[in-house]
C-alpha positions in Angstrom: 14.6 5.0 -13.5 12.4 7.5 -11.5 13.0 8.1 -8.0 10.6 7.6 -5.0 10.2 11.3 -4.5 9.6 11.8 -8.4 7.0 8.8 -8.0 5.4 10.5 -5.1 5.4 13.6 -6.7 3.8 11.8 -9.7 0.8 10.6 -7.0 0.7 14.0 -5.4 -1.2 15.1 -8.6 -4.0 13.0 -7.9 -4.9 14.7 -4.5 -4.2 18.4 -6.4 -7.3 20.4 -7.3 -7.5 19.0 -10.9 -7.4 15.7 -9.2 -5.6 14.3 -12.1 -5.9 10.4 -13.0 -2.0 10.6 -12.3 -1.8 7.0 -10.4 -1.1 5.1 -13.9 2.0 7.0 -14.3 3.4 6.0 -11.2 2.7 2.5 -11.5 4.4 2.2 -14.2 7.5 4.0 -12.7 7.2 2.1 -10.2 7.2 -1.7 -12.3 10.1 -0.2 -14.1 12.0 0.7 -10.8 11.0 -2.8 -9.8 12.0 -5.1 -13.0 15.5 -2.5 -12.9 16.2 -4.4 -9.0 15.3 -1.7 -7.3 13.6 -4.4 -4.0 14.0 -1.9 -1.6 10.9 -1.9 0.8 9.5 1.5 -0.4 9.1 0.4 -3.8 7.1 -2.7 -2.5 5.0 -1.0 -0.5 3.9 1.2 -2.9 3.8 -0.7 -6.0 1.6 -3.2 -3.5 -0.9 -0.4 -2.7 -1.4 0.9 -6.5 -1.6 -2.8 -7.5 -4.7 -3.1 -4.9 -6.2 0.5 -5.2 -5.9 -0.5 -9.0 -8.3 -2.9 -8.1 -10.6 -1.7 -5.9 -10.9 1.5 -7.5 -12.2 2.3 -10.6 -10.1 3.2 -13.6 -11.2 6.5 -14.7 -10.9 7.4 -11.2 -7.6 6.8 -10.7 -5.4 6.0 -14.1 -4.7 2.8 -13.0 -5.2 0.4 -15.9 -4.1 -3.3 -16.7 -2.3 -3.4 -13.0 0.0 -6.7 -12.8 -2.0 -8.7 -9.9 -0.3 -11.5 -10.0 2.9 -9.9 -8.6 0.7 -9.5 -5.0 2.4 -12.1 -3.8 5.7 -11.0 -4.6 5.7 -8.3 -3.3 3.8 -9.2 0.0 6.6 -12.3 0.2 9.7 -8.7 -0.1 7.7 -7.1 2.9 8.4 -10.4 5.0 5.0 -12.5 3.9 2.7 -14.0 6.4 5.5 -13.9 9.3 6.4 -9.9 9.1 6.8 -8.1 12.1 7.2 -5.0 10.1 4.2 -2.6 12.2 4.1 -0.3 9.1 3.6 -3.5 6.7 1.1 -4.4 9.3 -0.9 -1.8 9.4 -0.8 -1.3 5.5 -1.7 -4.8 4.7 -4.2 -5.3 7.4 -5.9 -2.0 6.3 -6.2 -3.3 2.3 -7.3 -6.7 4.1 -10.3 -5.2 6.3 -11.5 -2.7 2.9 -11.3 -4.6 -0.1 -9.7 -8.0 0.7 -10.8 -9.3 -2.7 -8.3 -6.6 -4.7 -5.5 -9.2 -2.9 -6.9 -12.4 -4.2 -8.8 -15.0 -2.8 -10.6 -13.2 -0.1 -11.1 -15.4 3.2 -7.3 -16.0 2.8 -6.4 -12.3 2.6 -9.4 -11.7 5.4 -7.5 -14.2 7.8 -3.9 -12.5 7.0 -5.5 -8.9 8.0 -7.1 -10.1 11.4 -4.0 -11.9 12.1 -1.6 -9.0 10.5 -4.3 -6.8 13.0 -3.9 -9.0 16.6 0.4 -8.8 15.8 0.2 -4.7 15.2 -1.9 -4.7 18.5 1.1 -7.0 20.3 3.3 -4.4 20.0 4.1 -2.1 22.7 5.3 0.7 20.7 4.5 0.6 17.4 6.6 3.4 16.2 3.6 4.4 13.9 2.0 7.7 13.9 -0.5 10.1 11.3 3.7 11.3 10.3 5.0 8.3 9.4 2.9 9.0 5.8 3.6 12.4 5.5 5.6 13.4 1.7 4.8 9.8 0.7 2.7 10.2 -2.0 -1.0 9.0 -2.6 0.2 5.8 -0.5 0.6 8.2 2.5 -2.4 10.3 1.7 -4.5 6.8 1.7 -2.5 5.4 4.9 -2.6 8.7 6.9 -6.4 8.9 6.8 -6.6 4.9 7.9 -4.6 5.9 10.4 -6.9 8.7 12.2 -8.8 6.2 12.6 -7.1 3.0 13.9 -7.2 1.7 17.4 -4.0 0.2 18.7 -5.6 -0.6 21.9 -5.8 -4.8 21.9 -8.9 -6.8 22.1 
């Protein structure tokens, strides 16, 4: 079984120069790392994002093929579900939610968990979060760092 770091090397290659279709790969260290027990949060927040970019992305782009959607829910029930307090599940989920809610499942339902996911992040007086936080962390923090230059935590 891989390691995280060996995953997020794994996604690194995507964002080299050759921009290689790498993302495959670590999905399916990832599902391994995942069907071995390995639950621990990192693992489900990652395997959650390629499962989603898998889907909103093309293929050829990325490597991701045949990505298991119907373990979504799974995962998003690890990361605490509709009740999480997590900020960084939060902001990740809300983010997926407001750009391709779709890639989740059944869109107004994964709409209404981002606004909501949204309004909680925004109730928080200090969420802890920063550009950092995604540093070393693979495509997942490459993708997450960017959404973040350009969130507003200020509340409606």
């Amino acid at each position: 079984m891989f390691s995280i770091d060996k995953i997020n090397s794994i996604e690194e290659e995507y964002h080299s120069p050759s921009h290689a279709a790498s993302l495959g790969r670590a999905y399916d260290a990832l599902v391994v790392r995942w069907k071995e027990g390995a639950r621990d949060r990192e693992t489900a927040l990652h395997l959650l994002f390629l499962i989603w970019y898998g889907l909103a992305e093309p293929p050829y782009l990325t490597g991701l093929k045949d990505v298991n959607k119907t373990r979504i829910v799974e995962l998003f029930q690890r990361l605490g579900g509709e009740f999480s307090t997590d900020p960084e599940v939060l902001f990740v989920v809300s983010s997926m939610c407001e750009t391709a809610p779709w890639a989740l499942g059944e869109e107004s339902y994964w709409r209404g968990i981002g606004q909501r996911f949204r309004l909680r992040l925004r109730e928080i007086p200090d969420i802890g979060l920063s550009k950092q936080t995604f540093v070393h962390r693979g495509s997942y923090g490459y993708y997450f760092a960017n959404r973040w230059e350009t969130f507003d935590s200020t509340p409606e």
